[in-house]
C-alpha positions in Angstrom: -19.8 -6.3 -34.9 -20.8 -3.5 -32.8 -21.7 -6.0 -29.9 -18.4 -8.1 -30.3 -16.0 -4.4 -30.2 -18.3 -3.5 -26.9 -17.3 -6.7 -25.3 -13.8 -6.8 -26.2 -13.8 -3.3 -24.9 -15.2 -4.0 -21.6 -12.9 -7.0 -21.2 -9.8 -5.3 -21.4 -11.3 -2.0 -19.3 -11.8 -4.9 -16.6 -7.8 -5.9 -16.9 -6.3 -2.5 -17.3 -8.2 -0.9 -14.3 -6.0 0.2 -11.0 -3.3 2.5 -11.3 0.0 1.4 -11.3 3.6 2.7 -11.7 2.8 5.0 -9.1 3.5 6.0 -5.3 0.6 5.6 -2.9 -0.4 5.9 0.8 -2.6 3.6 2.0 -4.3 3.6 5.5 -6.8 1.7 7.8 -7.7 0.2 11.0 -6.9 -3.6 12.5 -8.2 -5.8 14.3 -6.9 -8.9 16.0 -6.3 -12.1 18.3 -2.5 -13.4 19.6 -0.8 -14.6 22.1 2.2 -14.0 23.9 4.7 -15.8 26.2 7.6 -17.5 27.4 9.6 -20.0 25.1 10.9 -23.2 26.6 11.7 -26.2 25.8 9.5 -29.2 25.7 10.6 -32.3 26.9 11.5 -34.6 24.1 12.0 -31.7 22.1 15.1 -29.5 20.9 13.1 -26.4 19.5 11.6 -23.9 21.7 7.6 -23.2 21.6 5.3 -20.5 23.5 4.9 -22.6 26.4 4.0 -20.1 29.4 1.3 -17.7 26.8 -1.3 -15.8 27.3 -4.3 -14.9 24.9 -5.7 -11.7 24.2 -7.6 -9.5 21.5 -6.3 -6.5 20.0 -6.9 -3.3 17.8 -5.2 -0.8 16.2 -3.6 1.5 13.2 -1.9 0.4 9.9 -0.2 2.8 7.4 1.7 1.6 4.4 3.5 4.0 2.1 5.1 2.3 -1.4 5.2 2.3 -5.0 3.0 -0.1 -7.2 3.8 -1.8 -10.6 1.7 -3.6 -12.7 1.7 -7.0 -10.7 3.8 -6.1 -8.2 3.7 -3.5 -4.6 6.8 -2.8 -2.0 6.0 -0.4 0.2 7.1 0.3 3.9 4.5 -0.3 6.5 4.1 0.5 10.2 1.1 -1.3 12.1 0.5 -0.7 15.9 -2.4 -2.3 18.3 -3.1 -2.6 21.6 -4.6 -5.2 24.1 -4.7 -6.8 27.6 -2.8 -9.6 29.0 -3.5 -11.3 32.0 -1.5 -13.5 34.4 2.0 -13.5 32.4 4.9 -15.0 33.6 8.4 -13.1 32.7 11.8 -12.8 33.5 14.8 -10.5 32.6 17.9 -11.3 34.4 17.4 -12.6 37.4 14.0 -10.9 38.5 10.7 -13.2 37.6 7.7 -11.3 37.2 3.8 -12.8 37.2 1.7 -10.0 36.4 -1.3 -8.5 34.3 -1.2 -5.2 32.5 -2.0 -3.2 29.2 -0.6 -4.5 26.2 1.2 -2.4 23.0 2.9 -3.3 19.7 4.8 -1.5 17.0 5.6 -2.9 14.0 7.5 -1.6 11.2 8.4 -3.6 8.1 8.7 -3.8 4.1 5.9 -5.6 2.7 6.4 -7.3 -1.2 3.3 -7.9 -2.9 2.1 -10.1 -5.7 -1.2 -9.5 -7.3 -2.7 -12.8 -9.1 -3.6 -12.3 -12.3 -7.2 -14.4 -11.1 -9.8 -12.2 -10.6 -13.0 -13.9 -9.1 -14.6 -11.0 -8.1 -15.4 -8.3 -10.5 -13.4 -5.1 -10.0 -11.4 -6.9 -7.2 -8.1 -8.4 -7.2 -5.9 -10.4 -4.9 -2.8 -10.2 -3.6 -0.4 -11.6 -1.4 2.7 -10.0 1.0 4.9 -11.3 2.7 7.6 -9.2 6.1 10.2 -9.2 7.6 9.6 -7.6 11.2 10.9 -5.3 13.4 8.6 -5.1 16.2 8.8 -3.3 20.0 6.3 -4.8 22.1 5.3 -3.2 25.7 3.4 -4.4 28.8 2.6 -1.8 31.0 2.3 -3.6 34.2 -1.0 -2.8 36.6 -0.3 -5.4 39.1 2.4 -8.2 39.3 4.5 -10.3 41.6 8.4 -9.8 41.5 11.4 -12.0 42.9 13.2 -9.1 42.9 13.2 -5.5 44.8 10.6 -3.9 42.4 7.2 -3.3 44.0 4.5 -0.6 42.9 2.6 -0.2 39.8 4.8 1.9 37.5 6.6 -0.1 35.4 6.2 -1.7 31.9 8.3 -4.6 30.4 9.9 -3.5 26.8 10.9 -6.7 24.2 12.8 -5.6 21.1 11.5 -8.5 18.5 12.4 -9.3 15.2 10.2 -11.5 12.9 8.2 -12.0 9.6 4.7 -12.4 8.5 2.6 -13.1 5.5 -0.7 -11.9 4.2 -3.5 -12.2 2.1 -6.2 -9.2 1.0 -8.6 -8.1 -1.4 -8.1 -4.3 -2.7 -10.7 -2.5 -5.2 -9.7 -2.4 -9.1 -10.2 0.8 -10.0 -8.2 3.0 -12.7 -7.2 5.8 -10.4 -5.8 6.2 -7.1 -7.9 9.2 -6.6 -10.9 7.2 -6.4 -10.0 5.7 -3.3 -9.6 2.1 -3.7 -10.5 0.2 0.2 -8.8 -3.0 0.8 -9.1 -5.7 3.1 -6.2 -8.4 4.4 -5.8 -11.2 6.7 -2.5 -11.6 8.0 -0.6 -13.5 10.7 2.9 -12.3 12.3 5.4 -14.0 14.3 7.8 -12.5 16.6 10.6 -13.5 18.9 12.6 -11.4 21.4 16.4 -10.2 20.7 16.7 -7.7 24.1 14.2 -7.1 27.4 13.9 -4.0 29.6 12.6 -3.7 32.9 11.4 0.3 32.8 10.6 2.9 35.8 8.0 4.6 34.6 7.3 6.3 37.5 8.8 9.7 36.1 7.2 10.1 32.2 9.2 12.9 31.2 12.2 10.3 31.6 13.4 6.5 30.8 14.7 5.1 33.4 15.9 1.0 32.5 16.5 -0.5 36.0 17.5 -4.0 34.1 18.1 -5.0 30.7 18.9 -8.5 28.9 20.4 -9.2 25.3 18.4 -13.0 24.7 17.0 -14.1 21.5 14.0 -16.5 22.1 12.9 -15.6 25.2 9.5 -13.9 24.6 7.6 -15.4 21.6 4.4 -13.3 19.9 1.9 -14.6 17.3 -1.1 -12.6 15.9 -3.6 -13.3 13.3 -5.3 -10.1 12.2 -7.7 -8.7 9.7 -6.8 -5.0 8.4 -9.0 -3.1 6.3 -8.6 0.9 5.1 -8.6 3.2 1.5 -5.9 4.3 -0.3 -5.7 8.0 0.7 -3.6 9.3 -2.1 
């Protein structure tokens, strides 16, 4: 009898761990591989694909701040990373621009969460997000060819995106937040562009736009990316 109670008790310890009904801040670090490009249209074709793209890896920062319930997680995240693009072909209004430079995204978004009640892994459970996106992505061009009147090296290329992405992670299942539960998530993002800006950056103290362009579809993003981190508190 004494065996059968210590089971029983251990069982349901196992299902009741991780705190819930509770705010939370979580943060970590990313890693990651996308592309980015043009869309156009393929012949043969009415919908508009990355055509012109360029591949690249990236790293970076994630922070998600929310409240948790027993199966359930909404919090409001912010992910940044950086990389290097090579040999891109843009245009915003009439100026075409071929160039190579540094590479930065901002994301910020409201993440639902499911956790699944199937736990394979002891003291681990599973969960699953999904975003919509509201992204600013940046190319800081070193070098480039223009159409247009620009020459020099200081200027970046600004794309206000919108988007949505889906994930899937592991996070610890422990009974307290204060003991720092780590978790670990794949995800994968998609992003199109709503406005471009051409940017002087020549003076930082100041923005200076020498061309902007309100299109949707005209620069196209995809990342997959694997973010792991520790709930801080």
């Amino acid at each position: 009898m004494k065996s059968l109670f210590f089971i029983l008790s251990f069982v349901i310890s196992v299902h009741t761990f991780a705190f819930e009904n509770d705010i939370y801040l979580k943060a970590g670090i990313n890693m990651g591989v996308g592309r980015i490009g043009t869309f156009e249209i393929e012949p043969g074709d009415d919908d508009k694909e990355i055509a012109a793209h360029n591949y690249f890896g990236s790293y970076g920062f994630n922070t998600h701040v929310g409240y948790r319930w027993k199966r359930y997680e909404l919090s409001a995240s912010s992910t940044i990373f950086f990389g290097k693009v090579n040999d891109l072909s843009f245009k915003v209004n009439d100026n075409k621009f071929t160039g190579s430079g540094n590479y930065q995204n901002l994301m910020v978004y409201p993440t639902l969460k499911y956790f699944i009640p199937w736990e394979p892994l002891n003291s681990w459970r599973i969960a699953a997000g999904v975003s919509p996106i509201f992204s600013q992505q940046t190319v800081r061009l070193k070098e480039f060819i223009s159409t247009g009147p620009f020459q020099g090296n200081k200027f970046k290329l600004t794309y206000d995106s919108v988007g949505w992405g889906v994930s899937l992670g592991f996070e610890e299942h422990l009974e307290l937040k204060e003991m720092h539960p780590v978790y670990i998530e794949i995800s994968y993002f998609s992003l199109y562009s709503v406005k471009s800006y051409l940017v002087d950056t020549t003076d930082p103290t100041k923005t200076n736009i020498l061309s902007s362009q309100t299109k949707e579809n005209d620069v196209g993003a995809e990342t997959f990316m694997i973010s792991m981190g520790i709930v801080l508190f």
